[in-house]
N, C-alpha and C positions, 0 to 999 in steps of 0.2 A: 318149196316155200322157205324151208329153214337156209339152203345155201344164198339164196336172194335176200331173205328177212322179211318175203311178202307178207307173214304174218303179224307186221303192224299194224298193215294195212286195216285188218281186221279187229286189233284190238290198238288202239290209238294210244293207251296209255302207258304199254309196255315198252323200255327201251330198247332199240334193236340188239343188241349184245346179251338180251336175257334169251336163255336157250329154252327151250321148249319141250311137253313129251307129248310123244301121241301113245293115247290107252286105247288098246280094243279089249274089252270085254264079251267073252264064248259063254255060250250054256253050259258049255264042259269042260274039264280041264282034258281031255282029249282034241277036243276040238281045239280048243287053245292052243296045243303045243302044233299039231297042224300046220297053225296059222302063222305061229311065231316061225316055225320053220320053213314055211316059204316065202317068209319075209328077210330072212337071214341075207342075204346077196343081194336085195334090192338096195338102190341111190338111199341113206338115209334111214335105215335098219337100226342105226346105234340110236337112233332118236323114240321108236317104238317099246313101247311097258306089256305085256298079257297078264289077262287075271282071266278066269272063269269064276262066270258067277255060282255055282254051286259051292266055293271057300269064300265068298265075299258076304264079311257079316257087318255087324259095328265092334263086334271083337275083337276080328283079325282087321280091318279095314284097313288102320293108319299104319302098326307099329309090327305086324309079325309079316313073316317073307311070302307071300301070296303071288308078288307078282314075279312075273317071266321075263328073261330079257331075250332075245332070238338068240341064244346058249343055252336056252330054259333054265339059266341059272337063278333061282331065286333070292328074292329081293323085298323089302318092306317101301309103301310109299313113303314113309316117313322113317328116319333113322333115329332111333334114341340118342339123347345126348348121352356122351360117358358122365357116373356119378349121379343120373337123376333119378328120380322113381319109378319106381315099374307100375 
């Protein structure tokens, strides 16, 4: 979908040039890293996010590194601006 852009199709009011993530959320963070890792080598891998729900609060949700990327390097969905509040 992402190297076509099929995914306007579905959402009509997004431009095609906006890129997109896909999030799977695990019951585990074992299970997660699993996942993320046999997703490593597939078509489209840099496009996928992991969280296990067991760290997924309204604490951590937006701003601390929760999620995975298939390096299980972690990552926050949201990146603080430099200079704002904590």
């Amino acid at each position: 979908m992402a190297e076509t852009r099929q995914h306007v199709r579905h959402f009509p009011g997004v431009s095609p040039e906006v890129p997109f993530t896909v999030l799977h959320v695990s019951p585990t963070s074992g299970r997660r890293d699993l996942v993320a890792k046999s997703i490593r080598e597939k078509p489209g891998a840099r496009l996928w996010k992991f969280a296990s729900w067991d760290e997924l609060t309204p604490e951590t949700l937006l701003h601390e590194a929760i999620l995975r990327d298939t390096d299980l390097k972690a990552l926050p969905l949201v990146r603080r601006l430099e200079g704002g509040k904590e």
